[in-house]
Backbone as XML, in Angstrom:
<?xml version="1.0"?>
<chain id="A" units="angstrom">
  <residue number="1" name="UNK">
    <atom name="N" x="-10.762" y="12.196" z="28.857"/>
    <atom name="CA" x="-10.522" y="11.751" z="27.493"/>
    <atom name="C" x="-9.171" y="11.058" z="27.436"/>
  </residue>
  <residue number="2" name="UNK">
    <atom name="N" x="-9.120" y="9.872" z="27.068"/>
    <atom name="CA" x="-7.766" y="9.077" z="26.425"/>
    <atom name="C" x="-7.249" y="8.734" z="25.434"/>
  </residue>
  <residue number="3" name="UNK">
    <atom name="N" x="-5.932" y="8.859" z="25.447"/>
    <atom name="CA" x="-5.326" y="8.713" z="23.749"/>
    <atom name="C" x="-4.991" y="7.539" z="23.711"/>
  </residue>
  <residue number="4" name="UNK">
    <atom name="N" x="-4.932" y="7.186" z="22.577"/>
    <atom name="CA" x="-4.851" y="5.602" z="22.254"/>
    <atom name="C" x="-3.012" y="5.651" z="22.430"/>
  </residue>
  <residue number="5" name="UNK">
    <atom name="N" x="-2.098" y="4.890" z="23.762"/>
    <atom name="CA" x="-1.128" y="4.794" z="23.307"/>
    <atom name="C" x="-0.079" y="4.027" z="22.042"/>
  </residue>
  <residue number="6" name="UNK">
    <atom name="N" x="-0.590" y="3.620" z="21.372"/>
    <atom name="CA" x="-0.260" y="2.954" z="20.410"/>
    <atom name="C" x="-0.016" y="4.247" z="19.281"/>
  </residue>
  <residue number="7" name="UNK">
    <atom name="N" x="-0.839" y="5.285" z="19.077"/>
    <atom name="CA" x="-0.528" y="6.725" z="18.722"/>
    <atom name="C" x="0.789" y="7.321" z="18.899"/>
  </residue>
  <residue number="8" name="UNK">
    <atom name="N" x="0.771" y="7.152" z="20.018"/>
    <atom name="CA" x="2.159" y="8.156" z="20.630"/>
    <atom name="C" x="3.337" y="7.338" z="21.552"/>
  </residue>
  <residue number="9" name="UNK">
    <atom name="N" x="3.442" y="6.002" z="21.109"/>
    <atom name="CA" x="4.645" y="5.276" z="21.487"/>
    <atom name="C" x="5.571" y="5.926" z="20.921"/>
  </residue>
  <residue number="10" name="UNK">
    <atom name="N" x="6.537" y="6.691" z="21.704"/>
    <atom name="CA" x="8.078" y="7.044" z="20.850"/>
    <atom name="C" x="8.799" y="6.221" z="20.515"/>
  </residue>
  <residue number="11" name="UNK">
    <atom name="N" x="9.615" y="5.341" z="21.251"/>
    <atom name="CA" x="10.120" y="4.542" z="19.874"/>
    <atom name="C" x="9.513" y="4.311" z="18.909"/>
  </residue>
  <residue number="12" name="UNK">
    <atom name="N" x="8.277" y="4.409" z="18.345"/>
    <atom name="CA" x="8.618" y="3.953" z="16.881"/>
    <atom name="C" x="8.651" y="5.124" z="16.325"/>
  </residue>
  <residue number="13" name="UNK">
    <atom name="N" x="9.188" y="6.740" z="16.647"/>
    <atom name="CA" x="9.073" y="7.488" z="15.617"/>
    <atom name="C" x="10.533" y="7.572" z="15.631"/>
  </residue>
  <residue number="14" name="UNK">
    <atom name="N" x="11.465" y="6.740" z="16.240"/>
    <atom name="CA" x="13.061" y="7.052" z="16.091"/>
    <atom name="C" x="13.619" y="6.671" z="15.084"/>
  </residue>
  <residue number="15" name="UNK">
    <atom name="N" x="12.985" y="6.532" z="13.563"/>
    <atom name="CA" x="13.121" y="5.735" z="12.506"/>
    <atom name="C" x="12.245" y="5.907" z="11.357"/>
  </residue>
  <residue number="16" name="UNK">
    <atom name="N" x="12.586" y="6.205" z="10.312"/>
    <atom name="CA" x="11.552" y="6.181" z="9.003"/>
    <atom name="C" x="10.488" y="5.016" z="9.153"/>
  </residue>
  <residue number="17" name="UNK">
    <atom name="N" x="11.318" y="3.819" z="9.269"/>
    <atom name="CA" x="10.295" y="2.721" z="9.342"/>
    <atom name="C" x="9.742" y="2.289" z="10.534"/>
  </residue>
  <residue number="18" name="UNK">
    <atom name="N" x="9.995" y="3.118" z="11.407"/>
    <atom name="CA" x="9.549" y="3.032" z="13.038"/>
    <atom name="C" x="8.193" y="3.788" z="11.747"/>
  </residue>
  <residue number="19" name="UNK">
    <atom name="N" x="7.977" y="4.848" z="11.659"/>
    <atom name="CA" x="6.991" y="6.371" z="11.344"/>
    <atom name="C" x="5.808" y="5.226" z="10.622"/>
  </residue>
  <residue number="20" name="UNK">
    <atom name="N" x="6.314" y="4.944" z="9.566"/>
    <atom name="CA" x="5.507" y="4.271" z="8.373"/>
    <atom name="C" x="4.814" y="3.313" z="9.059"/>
  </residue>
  <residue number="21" name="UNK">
    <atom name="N" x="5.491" y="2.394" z="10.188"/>
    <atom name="CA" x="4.928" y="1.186" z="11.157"/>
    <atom name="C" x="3.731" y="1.828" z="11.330"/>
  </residue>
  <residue number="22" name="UNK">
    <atom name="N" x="3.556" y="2.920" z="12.160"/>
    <atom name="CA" x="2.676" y="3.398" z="13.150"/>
    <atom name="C" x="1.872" y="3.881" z="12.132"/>
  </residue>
  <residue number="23" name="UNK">
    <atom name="N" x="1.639" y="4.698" z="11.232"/>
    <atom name="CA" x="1.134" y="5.010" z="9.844"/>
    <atom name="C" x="0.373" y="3.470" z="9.923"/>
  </residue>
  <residue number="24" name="UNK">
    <atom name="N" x="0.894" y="2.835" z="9.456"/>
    <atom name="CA" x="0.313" y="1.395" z="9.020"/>
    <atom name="C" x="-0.757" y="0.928" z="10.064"/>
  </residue>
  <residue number="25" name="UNK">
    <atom name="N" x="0.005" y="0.791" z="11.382"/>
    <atom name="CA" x="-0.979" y="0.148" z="11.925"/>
    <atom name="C" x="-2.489" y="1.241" z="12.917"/>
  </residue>
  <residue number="26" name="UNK">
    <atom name="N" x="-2.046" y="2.935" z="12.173"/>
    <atom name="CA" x="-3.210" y="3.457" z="12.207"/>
    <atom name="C" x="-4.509" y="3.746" z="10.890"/>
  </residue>
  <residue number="27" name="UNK">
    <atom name="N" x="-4.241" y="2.598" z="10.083"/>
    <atom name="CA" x="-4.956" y="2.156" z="9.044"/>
    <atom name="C" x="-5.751" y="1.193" z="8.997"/>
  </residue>
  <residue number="28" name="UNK">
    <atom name="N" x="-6.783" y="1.263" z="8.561"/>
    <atom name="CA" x="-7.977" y="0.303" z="8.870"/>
    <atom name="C" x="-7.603" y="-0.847" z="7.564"/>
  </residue>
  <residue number="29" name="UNK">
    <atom name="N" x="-7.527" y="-1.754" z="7.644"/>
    <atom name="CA" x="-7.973" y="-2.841" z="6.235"/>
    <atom name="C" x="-9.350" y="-2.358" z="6.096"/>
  </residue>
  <residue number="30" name="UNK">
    <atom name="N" x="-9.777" y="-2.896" z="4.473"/>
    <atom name="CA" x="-11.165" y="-3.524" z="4.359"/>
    <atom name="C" x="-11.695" y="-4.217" z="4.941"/>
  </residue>
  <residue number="31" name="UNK">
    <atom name="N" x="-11.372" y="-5.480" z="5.586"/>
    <atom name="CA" x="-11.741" y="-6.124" z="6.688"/>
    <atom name="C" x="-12.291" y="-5.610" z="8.106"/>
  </residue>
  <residue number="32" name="UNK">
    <atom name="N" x="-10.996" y="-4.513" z="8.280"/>
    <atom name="CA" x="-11.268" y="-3.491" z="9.840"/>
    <atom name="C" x="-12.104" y="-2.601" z="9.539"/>
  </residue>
  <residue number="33" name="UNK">
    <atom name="N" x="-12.573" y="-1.845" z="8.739"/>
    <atom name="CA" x="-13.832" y="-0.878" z="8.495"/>
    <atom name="C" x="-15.020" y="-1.935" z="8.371"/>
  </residue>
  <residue number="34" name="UNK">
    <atom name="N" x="-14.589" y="-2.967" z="7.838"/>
    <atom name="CA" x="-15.983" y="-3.820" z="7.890"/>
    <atom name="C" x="-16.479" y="-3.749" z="9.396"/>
  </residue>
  <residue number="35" name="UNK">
    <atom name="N" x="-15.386" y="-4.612" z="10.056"/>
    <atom name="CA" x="-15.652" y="-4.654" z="11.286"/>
    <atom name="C" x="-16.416" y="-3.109" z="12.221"/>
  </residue>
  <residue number="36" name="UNK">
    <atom name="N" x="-15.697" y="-2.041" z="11.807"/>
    <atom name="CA" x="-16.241" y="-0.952" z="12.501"/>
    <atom name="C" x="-17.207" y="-0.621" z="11.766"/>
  </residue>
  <residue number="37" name="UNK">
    <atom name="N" x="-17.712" y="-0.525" z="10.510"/>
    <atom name="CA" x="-19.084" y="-0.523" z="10.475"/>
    <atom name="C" x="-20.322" y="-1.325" z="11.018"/>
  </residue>
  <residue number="38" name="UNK">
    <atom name="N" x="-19.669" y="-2.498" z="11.076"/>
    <atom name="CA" x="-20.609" y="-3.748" z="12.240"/>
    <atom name="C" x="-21.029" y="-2.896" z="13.269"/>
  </residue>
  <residue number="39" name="UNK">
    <atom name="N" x="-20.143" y="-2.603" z="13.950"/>
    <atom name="CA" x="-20.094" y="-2.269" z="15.572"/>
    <atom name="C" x="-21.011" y="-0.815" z="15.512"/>
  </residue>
  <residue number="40" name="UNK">
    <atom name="N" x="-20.532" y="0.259" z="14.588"/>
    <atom name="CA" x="-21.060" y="1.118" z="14.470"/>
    <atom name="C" x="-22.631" y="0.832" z="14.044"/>
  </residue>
  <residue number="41" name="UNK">
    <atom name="N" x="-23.108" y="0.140" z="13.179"/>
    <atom name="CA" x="-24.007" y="-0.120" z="12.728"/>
    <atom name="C" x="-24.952" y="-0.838" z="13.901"/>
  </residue>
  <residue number="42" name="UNK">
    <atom name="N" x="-24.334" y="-1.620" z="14.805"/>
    <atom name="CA" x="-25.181" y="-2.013" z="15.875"/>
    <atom name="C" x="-25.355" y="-1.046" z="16.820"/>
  </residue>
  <residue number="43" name="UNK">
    <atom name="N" x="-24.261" y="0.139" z="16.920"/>
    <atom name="CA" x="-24.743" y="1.287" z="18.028"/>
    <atom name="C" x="-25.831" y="1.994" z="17.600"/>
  </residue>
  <residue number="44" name="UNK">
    <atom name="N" x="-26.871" y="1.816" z="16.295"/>
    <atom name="CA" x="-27.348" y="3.103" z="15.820"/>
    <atom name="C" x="-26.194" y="4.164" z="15.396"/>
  </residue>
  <residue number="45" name="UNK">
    <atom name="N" x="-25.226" y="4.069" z="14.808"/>
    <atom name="CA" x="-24.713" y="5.295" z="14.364"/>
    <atom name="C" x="-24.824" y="5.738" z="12.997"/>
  </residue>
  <residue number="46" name="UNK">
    <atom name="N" x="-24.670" y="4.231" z="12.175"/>
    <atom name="CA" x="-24.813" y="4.413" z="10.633"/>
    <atom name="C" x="-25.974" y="3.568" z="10.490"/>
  </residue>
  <residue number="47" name="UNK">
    <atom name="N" x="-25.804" y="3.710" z="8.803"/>
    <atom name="CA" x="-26.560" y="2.613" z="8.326"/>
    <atom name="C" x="-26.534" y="2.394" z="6.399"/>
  </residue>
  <residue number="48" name="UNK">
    <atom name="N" x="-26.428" y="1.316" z="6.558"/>
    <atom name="CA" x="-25.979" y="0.773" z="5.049"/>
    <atom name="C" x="-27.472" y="0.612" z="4.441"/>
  </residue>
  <residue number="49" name="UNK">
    <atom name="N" x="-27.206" y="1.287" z="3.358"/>
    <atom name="CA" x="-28.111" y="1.835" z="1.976"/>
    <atom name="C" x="-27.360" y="0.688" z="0.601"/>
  </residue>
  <residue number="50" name="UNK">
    <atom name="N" x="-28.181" y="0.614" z="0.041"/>
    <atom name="CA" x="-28.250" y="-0.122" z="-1.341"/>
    <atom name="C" x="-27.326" y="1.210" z="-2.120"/>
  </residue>
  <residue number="51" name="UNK">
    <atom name="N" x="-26.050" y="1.207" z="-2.951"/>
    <atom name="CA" x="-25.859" y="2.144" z="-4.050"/>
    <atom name="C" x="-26.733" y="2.490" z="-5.228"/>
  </residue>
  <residue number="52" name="UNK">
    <atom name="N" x="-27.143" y="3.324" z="-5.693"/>
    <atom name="CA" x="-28.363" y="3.433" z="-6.790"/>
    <atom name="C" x="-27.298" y="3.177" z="-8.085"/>
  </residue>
  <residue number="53" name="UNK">
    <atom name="N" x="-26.365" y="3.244" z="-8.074"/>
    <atom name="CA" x="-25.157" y="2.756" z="-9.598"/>
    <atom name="C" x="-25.069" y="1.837" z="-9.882"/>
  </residue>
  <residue number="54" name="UNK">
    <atom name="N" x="-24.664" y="1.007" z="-7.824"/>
    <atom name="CA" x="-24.052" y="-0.436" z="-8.165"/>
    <atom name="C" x="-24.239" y="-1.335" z="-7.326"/>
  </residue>
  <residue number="55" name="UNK">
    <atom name="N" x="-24.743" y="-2.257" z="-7.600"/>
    <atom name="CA" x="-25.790" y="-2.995" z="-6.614"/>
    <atom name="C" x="-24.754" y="-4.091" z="-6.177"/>
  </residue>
  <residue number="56" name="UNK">
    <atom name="N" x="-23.386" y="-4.202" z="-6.550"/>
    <atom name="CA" x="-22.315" y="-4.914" z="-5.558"/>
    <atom name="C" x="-21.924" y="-3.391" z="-4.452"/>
  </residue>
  <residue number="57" name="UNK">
    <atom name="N" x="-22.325" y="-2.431" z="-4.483"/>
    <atom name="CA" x="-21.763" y="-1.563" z="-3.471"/>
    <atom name="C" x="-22.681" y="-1.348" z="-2.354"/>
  </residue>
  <residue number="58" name="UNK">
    <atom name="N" x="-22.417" y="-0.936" z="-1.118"/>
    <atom name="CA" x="-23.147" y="-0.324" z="0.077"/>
    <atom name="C" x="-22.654" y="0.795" z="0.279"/>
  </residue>
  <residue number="59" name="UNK">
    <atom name="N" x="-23.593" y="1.762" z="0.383"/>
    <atom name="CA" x="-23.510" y="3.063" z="1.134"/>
    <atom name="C" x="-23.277" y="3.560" z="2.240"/>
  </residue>
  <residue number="60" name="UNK">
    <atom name="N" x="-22.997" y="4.031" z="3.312"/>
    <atom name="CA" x="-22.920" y="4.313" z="4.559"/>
    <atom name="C" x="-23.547" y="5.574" z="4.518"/>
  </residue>
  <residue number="61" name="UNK">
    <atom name="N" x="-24.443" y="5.682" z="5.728"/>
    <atom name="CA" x="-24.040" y="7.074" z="5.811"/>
    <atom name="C" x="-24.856" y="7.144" z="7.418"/>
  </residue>
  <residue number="62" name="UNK">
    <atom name="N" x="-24.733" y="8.102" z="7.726"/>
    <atom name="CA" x="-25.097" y="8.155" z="9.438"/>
    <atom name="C" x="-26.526" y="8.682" z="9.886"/>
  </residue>
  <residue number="63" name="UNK">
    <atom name="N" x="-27.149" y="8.215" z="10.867"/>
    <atom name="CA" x="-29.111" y="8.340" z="11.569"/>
    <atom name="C" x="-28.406" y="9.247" z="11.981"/>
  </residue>
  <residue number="64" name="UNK">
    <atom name="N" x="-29.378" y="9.757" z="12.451"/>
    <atom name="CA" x="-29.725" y="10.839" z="13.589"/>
    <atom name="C" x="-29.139" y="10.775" z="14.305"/>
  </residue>
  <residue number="65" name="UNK">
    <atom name="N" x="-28.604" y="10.291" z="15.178"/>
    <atom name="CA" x="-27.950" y="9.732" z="16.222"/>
    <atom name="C" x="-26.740" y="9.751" z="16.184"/>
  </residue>
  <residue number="66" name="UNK">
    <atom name="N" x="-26.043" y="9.150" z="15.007"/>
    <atom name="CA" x="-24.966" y="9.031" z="14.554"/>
    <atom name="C" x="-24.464" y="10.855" z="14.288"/>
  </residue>
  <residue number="67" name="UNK">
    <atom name="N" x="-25.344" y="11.225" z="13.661"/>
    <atom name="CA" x="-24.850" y="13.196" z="13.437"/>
    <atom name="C" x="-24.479" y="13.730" z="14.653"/>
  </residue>
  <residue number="68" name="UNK">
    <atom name="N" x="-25.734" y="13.380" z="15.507"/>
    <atom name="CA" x="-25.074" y="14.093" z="16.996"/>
    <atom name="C" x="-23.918" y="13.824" z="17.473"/>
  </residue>
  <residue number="69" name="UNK">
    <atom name="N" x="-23.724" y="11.946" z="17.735"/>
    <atom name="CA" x="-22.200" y="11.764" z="18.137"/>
    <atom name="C" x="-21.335" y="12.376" z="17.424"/>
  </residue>
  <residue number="70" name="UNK">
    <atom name="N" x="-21.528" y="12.493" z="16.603"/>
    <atom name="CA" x="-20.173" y="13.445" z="15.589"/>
    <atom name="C" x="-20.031" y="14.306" z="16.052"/>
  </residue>
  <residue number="71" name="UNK">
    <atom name="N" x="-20.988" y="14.872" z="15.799"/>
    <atom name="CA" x="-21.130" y="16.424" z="16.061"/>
    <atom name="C" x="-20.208" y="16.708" z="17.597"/>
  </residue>
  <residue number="72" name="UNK">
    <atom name="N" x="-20.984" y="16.112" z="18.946"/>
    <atom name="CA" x="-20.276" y="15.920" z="20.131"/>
    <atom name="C" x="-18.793" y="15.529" z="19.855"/>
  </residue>
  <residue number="73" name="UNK">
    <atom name="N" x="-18.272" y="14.402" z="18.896"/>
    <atom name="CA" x="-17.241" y="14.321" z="19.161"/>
    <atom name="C" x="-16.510" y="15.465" z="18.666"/>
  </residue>
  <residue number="74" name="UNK">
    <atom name="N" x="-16.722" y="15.832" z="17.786"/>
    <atom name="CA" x="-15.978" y="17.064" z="16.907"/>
    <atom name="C" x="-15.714" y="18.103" z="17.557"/>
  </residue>
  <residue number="75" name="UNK">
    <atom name="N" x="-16.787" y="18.423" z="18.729"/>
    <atom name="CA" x="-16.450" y="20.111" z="19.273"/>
    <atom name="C" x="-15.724" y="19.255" z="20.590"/>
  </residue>
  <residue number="76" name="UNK">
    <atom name="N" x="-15.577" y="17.980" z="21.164"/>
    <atom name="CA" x="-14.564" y="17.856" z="22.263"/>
    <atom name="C" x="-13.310" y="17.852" z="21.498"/>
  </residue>
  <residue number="77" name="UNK">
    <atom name="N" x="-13.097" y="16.899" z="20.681"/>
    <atom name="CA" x="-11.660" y="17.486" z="19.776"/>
    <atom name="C" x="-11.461" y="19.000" z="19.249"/>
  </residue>
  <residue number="78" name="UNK">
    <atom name="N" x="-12.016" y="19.727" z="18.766"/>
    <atom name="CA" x="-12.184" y="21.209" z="18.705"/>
    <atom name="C" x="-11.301" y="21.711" z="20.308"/>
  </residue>
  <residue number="79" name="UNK">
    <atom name="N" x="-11.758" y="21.029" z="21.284"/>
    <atom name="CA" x="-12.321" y="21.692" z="22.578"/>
    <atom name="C" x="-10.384" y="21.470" z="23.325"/>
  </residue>
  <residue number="80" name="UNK">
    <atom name="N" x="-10.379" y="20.187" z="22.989"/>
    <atom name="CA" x="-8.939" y="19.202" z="23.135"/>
    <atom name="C" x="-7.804" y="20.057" z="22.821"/>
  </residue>
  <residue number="81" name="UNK">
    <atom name="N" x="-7.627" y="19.989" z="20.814"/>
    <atom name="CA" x="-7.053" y="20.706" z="20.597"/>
    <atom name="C" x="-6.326" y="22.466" z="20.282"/>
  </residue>
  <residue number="82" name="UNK">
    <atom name="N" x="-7.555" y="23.171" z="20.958"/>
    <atom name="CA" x="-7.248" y="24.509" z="21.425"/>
    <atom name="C" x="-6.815" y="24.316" z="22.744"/>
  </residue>
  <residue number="83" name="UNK">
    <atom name="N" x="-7.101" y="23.803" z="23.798"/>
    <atom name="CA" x="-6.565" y="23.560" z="24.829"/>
    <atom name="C" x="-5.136" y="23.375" z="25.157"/>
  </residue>
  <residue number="84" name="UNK">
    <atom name="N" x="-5.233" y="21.967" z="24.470"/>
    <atom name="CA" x="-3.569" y="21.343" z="24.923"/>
    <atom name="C" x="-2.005" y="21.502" z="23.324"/>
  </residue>
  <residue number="85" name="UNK">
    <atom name="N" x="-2.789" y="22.147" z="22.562"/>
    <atom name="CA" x="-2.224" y="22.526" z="21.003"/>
    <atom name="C" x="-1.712" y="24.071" z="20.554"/>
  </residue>
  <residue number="86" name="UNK">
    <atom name="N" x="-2.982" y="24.816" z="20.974"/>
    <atom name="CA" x="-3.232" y="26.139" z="20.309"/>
    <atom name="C" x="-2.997" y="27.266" z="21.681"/>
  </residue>
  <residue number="87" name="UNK">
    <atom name="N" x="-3.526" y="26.853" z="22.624"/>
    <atom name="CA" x="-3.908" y="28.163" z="23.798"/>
    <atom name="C" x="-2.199" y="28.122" z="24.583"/>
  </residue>
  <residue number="88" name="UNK">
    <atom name="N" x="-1.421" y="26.946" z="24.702"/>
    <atom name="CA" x="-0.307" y="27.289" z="25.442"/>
    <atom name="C" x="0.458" y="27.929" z="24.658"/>
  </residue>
  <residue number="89" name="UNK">
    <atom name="N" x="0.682" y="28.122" z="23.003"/>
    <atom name="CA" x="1.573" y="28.397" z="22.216"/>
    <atom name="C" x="1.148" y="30.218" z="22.300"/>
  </residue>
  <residue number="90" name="UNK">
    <atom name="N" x="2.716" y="31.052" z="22.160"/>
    <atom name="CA" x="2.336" y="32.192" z="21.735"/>
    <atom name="C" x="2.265" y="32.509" z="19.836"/>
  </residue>
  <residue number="91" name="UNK">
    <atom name="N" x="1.449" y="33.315" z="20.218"/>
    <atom name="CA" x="1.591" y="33.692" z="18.374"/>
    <atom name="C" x="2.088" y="33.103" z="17.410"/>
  </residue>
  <residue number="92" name="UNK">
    <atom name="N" x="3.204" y="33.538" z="17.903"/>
    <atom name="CA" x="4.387" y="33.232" z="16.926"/>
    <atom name="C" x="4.917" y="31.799" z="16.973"/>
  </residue>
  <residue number="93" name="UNK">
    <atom name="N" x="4.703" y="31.323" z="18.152"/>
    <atom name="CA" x="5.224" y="29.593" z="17.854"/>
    <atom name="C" x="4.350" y="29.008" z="17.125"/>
  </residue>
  <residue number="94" name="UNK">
    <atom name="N" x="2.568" y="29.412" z="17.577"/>
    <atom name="CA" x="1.524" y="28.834" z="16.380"/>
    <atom name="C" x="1.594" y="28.951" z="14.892"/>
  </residue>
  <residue number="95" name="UNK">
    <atom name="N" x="2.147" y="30.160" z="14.479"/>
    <atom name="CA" x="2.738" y="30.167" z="13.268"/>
    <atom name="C" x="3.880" y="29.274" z="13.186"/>
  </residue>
  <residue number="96" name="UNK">
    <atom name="N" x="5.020" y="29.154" z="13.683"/>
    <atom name="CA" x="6.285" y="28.020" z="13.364"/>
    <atom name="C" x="5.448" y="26.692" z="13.351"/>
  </residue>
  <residue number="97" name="UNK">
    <atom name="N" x="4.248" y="26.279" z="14.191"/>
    <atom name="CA" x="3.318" y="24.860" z="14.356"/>
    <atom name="C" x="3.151" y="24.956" z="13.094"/>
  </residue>
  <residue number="98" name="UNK">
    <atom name="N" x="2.376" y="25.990" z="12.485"/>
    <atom name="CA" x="1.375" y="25.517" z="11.191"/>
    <atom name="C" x="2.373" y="25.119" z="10.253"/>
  </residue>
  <residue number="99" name="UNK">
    <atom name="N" x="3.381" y="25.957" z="10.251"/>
    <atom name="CA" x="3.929" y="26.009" z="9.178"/>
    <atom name="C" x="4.942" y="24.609" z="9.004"/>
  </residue>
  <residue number="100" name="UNK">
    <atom name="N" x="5.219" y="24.505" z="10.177"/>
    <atom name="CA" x="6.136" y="23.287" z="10.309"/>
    <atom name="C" x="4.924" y="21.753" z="10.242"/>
  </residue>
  <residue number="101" name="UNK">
    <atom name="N" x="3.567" y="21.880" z="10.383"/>
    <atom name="CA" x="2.774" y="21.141" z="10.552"/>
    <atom name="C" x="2.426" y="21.091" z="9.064"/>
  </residue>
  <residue number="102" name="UNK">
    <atom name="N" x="2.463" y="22.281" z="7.913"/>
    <atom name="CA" x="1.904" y="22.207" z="6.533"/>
    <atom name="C" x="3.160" y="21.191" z="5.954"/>
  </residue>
  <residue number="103" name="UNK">
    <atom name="N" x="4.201" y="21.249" z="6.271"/>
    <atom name="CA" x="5.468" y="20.770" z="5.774"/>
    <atom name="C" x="5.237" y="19.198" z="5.522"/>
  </residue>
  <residue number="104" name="UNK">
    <atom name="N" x="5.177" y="18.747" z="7.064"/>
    <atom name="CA" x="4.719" y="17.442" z="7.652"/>
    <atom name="C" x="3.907" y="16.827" z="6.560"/>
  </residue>
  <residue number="105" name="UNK">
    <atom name="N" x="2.525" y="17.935" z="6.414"/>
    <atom name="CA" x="1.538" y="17.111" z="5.578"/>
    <atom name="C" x="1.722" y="16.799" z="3.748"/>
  </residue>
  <residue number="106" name="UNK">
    <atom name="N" x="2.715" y="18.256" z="3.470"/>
    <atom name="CA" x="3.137" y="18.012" z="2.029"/>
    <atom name="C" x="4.061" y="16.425" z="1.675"/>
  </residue>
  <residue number="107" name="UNK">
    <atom name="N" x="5.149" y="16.746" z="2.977"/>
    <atom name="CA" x="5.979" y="15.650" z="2.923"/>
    <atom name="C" x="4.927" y="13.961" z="2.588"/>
  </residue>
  <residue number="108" name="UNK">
    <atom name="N" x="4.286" y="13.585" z="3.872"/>
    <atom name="CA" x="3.400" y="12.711" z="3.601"/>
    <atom name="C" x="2.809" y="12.502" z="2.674"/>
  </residue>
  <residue number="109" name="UNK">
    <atom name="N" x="1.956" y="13.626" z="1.923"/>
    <atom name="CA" x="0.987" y="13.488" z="0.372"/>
    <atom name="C" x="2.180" y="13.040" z="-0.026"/>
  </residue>
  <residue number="110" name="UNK">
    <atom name="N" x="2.924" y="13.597" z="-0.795"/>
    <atom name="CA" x="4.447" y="12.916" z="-1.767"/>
    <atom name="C" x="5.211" y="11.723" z="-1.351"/>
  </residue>
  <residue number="111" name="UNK">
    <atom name="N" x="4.911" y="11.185" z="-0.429"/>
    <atom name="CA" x="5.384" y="9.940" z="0.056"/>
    <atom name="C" x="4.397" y="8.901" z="-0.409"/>
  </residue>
  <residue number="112" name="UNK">
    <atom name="N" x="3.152" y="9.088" z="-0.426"/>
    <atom name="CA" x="1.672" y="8.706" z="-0.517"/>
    <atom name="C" x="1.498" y="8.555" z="-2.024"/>
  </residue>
  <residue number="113" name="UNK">
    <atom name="N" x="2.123" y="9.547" z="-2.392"/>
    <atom name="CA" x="1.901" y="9.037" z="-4.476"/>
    <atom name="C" x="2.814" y="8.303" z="-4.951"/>
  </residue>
</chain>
């Protein structure tokens, strides 16, 4: 399994606007979800439905096919992050993680409004 280095380039977290960069450019435009629904949509993973509200909207939602890959991907990340996250830490550092990890995420929401 490989991580996208563009994720975990350190220089850009040596900086507020290094942080926000990388934030940014792990954000899809409207344009870029278009695009990955294309791609997805040609693997068999999804598939675009008519909205029953609003007939300028499309639906997504995922075949058969598409559930399983999830599904698979979800328990290797599951699988990932107990591994290389959760199983080396003792107890007590997993508690300082969460807690220092809940912080992280409050900070962000309030940056975000």
């Amino acid at each position: 399994m490989r991580c996208s280095t563009r994720a975990w380039r350190c220089s850009t977290w040596c900086s507020d606007s290094g942080f926000i960069r990388t934030l940014r450019e792990l954000t899809l435009t409207s344009s870029g979800t278009t695009r990955l629904l294309d791609r997805m949509e040609g693997a068999g993973l999804v598939r675009r439905v008519a909205s029953p509200e609003d007939r300028r909207v499309a639906l997504v939602e995922p075949t058969p096919e598409g559930r399983t890959t999830f599904l698979r991907a979800a328990a290797v990340h599951a699988e990932m992050v107990e591994r290389f996250f959760v199983g080396p830490l003792s107890a007590g550092d997993y508690r300082r993680l969460t807690a220092a990890l809940g912080e992280i995420d409050r900070a962000l929401r309030e940056a975000a409004d």
